[in-house]
C-alpha positions as CSV (number, residue, x, y, z in Angstrom):
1,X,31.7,-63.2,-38.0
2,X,34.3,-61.1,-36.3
3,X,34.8,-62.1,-32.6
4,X,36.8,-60.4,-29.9
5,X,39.0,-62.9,-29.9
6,X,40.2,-63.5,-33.5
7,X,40.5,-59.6,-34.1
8,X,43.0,-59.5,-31.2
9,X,44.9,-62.1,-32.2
10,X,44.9,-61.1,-35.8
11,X,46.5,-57.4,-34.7
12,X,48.9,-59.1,-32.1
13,X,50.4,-61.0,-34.9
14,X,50.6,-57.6,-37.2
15,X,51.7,-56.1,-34.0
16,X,54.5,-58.2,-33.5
17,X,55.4,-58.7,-37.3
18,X,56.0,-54.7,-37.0
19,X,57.7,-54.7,-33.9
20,X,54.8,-53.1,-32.0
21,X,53.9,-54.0,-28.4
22,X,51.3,-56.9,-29.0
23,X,49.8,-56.0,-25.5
24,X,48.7,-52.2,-27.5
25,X,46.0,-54.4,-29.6
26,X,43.9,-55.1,-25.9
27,X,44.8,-51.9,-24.3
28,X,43.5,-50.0,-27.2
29,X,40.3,-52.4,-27.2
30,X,39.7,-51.8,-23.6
31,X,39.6,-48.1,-24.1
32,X,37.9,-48.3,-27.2
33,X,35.3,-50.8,-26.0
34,X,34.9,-48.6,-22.7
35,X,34.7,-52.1,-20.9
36,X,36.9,-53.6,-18.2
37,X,39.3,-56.4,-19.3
38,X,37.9,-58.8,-17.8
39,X,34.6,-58.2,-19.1
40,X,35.7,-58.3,-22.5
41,X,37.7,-61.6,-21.8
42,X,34.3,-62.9,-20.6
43,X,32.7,-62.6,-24.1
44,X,35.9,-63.0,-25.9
45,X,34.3,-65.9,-28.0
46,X,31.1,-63.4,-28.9
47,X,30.6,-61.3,-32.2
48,X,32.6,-57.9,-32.0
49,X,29.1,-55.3,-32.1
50,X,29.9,-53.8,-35.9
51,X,30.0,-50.3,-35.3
52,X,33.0,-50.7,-32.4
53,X,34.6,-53.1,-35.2
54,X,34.5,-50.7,-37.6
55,X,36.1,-48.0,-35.1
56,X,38.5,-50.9,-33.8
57,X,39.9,-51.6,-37.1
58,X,40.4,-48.1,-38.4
59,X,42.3,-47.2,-35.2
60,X,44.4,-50.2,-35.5
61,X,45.7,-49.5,-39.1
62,X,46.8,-46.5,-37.8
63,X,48.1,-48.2,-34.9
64,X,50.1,-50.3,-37.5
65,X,51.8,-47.4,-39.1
66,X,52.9,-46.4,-35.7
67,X,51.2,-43.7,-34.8
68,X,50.5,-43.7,-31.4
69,X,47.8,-45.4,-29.8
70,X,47.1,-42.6,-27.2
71,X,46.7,-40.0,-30.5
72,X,44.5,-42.4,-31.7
73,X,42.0,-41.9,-28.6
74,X,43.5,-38.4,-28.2
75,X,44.3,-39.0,-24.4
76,X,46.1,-40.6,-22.5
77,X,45.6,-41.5,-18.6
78,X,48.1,-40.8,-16.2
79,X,48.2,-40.7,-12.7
80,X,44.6,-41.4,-12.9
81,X,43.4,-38.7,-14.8
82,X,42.6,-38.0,-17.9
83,X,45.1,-35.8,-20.4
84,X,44.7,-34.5,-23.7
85,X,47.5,-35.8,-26.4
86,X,48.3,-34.4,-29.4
87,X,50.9,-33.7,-31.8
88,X,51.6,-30.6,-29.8
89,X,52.4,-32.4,-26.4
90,X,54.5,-35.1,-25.3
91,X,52.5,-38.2,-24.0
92,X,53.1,-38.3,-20.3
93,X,54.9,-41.6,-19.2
94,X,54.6,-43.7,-16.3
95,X,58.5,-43.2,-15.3
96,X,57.0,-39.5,-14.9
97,X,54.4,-40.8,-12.0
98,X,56.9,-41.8,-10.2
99,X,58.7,-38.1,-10.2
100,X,55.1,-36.9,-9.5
101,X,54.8,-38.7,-6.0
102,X,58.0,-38.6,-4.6
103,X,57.8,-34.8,-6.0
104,X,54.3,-35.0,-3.2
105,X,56.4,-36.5,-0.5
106,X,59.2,-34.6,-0.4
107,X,56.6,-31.6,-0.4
108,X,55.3,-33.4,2.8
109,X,58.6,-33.7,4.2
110,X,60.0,-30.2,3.9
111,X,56.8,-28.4,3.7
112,X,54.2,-30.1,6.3
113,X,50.8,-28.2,6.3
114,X,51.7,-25.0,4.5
115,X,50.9,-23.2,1.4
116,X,53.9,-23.5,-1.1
117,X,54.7,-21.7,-4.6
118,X,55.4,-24.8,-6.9
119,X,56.3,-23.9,-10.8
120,X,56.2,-27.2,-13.2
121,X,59.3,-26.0,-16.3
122,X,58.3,-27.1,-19.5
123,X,54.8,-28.6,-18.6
124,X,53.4,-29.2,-22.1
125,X,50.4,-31.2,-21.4
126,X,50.1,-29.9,-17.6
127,X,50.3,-33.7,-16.8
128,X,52.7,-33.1,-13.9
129,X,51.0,-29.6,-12.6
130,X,47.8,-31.3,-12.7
131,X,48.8,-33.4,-10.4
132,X,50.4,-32.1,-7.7
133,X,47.9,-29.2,-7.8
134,X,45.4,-32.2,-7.6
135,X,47.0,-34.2,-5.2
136,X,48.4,-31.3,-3.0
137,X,45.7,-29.1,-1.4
138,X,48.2,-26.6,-0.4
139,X,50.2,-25.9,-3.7
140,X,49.6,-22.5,-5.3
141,X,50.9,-24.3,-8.8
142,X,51.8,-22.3,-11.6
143,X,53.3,-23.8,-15.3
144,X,55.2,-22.6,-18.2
145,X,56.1,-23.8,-21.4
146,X,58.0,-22.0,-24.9
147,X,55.3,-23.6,-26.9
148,X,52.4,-21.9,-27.1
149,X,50.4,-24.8,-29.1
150,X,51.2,-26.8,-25.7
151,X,49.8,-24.2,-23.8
152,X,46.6,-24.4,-25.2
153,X,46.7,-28.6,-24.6
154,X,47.8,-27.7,-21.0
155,X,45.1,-25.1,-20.5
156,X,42.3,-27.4,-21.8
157,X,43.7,-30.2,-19.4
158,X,43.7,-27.8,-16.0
159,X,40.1,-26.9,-16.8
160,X,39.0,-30.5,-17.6
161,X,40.5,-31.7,-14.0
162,X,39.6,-28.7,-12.4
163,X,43.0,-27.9,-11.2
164,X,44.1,-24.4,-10.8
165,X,47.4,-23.4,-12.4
166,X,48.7,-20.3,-13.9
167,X,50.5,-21.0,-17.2
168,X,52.4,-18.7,-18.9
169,X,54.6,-18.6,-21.9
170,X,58.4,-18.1,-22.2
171,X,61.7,-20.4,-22.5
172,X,62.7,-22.1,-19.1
173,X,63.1,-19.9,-16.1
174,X,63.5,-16.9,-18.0
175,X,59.4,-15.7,-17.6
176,X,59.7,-16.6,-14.0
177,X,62.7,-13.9,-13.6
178,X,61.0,-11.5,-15.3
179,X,57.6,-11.6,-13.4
180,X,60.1,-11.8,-9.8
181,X,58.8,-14.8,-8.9
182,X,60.0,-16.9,-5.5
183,X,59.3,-21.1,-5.6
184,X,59.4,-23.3,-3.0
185,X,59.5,-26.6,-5.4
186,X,60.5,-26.1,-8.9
187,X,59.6,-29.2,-11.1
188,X,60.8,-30.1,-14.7
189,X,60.8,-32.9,-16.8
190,X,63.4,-31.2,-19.7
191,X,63.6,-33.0,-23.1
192,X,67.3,-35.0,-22.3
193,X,67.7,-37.5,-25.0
194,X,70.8,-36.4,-26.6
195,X,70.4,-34.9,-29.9
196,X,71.8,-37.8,-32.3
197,X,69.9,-40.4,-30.5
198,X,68.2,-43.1,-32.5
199,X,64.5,-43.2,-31.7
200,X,61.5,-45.3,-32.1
201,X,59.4,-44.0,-35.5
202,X,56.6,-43.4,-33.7
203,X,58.0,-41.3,-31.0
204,X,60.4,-38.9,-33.8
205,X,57.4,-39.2,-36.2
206,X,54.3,-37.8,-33.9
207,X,55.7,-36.7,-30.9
208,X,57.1,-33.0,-31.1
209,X,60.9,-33.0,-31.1
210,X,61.0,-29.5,-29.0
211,X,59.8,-31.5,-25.9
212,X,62.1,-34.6,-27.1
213,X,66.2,-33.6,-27.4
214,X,67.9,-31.9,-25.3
215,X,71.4,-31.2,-27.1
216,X,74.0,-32.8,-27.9
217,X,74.8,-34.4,-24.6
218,X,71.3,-33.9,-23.3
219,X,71.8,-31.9,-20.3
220,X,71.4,-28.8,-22.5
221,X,68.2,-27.6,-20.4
222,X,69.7,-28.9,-17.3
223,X,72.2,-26.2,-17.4
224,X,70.0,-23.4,-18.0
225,X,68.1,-24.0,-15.0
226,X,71.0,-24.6,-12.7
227,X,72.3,-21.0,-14.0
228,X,69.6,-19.5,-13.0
229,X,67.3,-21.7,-10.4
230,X,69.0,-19.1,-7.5
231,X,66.9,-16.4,-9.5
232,X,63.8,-18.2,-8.6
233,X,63.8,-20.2,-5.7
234,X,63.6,-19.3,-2.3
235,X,66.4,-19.6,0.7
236,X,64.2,-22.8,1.4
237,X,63.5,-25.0,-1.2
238,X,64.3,-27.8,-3.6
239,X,64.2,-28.9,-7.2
240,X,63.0,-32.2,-8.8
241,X,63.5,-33.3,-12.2
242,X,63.4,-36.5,-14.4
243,X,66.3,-37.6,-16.3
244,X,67.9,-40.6,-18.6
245,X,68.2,-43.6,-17.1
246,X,71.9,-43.8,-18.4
247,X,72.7,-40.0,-17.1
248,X,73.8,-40.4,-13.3
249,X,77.7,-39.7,-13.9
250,X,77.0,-36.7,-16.1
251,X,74.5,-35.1,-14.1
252,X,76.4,-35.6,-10.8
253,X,79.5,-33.8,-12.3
254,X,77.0,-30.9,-13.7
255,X,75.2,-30.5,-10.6
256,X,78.6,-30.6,-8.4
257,X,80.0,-28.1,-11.1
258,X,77.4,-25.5,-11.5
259,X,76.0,-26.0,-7.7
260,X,79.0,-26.7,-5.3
261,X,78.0,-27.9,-2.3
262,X,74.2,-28.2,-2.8
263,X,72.7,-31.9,-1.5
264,X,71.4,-34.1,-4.2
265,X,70.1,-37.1,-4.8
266,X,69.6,-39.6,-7.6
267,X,66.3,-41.6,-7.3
268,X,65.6,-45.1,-8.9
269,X,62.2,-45.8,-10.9
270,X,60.3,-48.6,-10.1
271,X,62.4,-50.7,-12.9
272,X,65.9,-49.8,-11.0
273,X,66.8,-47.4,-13.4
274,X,68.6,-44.1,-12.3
275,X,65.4,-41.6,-13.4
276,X,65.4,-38.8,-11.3
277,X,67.1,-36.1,-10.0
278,X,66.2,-34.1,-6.3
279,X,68.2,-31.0,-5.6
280,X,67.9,-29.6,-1.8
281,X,68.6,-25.9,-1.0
282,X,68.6,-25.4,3.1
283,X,66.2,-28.4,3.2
């Protein structure tokens, strides 16, 4: 007999033996199991029902050869709603919540009560456009993205949420230039892990590299868009963007380089790491 109890315990060991969060083996249950945790700590001494045992266990081994857990369920939850992962997308982190509401305050701040043009840059899942179109009633949200696969994820995601957000295809700002059009917020969350960076398997193995490294130094996308965010953004507006946690000297320099004079800021995460970047234009 397979209880809930010794078939956690079993993984966290595998998970741990593999360098693998041993907390994954509960989380993955929970969502499995469709039950809250502290239900299933409340039977955790009971037989495991064999058909979720036989789903458990199969998800696990792939768990175990790191592929990860959210392609296993294919989605992953963020910001409290639901997202479609797959190999095409980048798995939306929590660091990325945190750009996602102080993105919604600062929209508050600068923009009380008024319909605003938002564009989210490189939006493969549509995590962050979801959101703020979601969260704020007055956005007219659009999204773009060079990979058309991620488009497709994003799409699906919009419709599943119900948010309404015009995607549309093309590298960086350059689609946005051509259509003429004029933002009040312009979000991105640009791939900026430099290029020779060593990463965890299951991040280089299943996660797509186009949404991952961002050049050599990482600030590769960083500099597109400072080129050319004048292009696109209106005499009132601002610019938010996540960023490495060990890239506040470099992107100061850039920022003072390629926008003299323009007032920035360089937010802290929840953890105290330096992970985002606000860029204020007559705000």
């Amino acid at each position: 007999m397979t209880t809930f109890a010794s078939a956690v315990r079993s993984y966290e060991k595998q998970c741990l033996n593999k360098d693998i969060p041993s907390e994954t083996v509960m989380a993955f249950l929970v969502e499995l199991s469709q039950r809250e945790r502290y239900d299933l700590y409340l039977h955790y001494e009971e037989e495991m029902p064999e058909v979720l045992e036989t789903e458990f266990n199969a998800g696990m081994e792939r768990i175990l050869n790191y592929e990860p857990m959210e392609h296993v369920l294919g989605y992953s939850w963020f910001y409290g709603y639901k997202f479609i992962v797959n190999e095409d997308v980048l798995i939306p982190r929590p660091e990325t919540e945190e750009l996602c509401a102080n993105a919604l305050s600062r929209i508050d701040e600068h923009f009380p009560k008024q319909d605003i043009d938002v564009c989210d840059v490189g939006t493969g899942s549509g995590a962050i456009a979801v959101v703020l179109a979601k969260e704020e009633p007055h956005v007219h949200m659009s999204a773009t993205d060079i990979s058309e696969e991620a488009l497709v994820t994003a799409r699906r995601n919009a419709e599943n949420n119900g948010a309404d957000i015009t995607f549309t295809a093309g590298d960086m700002l350059k689609p946005l230039m051509e259509q003429g059009v004029k933002l009040d917020v312009l979000v991105s969350n640009p791939p900026y892990i430099p290029q020779e960076e060593v990463m965890e398997k299951s991040v280089v193995d299943f996660e797509p590299h186009v949404a991952l490294f961002g050049g050599e130094d990482g600030l590769k996308f960083y500099r597109q868009i400072f080129a050319d965010c004048r292009n696109v953004l209106k005499d009132k507006a601002f610019m938010a963007f996540e960023m490495g946690w060990d890239q506040r000297e470099r992107m100061s320099a850039l920022v003072e380089e390629m926008l003299p004079g323009t007032r920035y800021e360089i937010l802290q995460d929840m953890n105290g790491k330096d992970r985002m970047l606000f860029v204020y234009f007559n705000c």
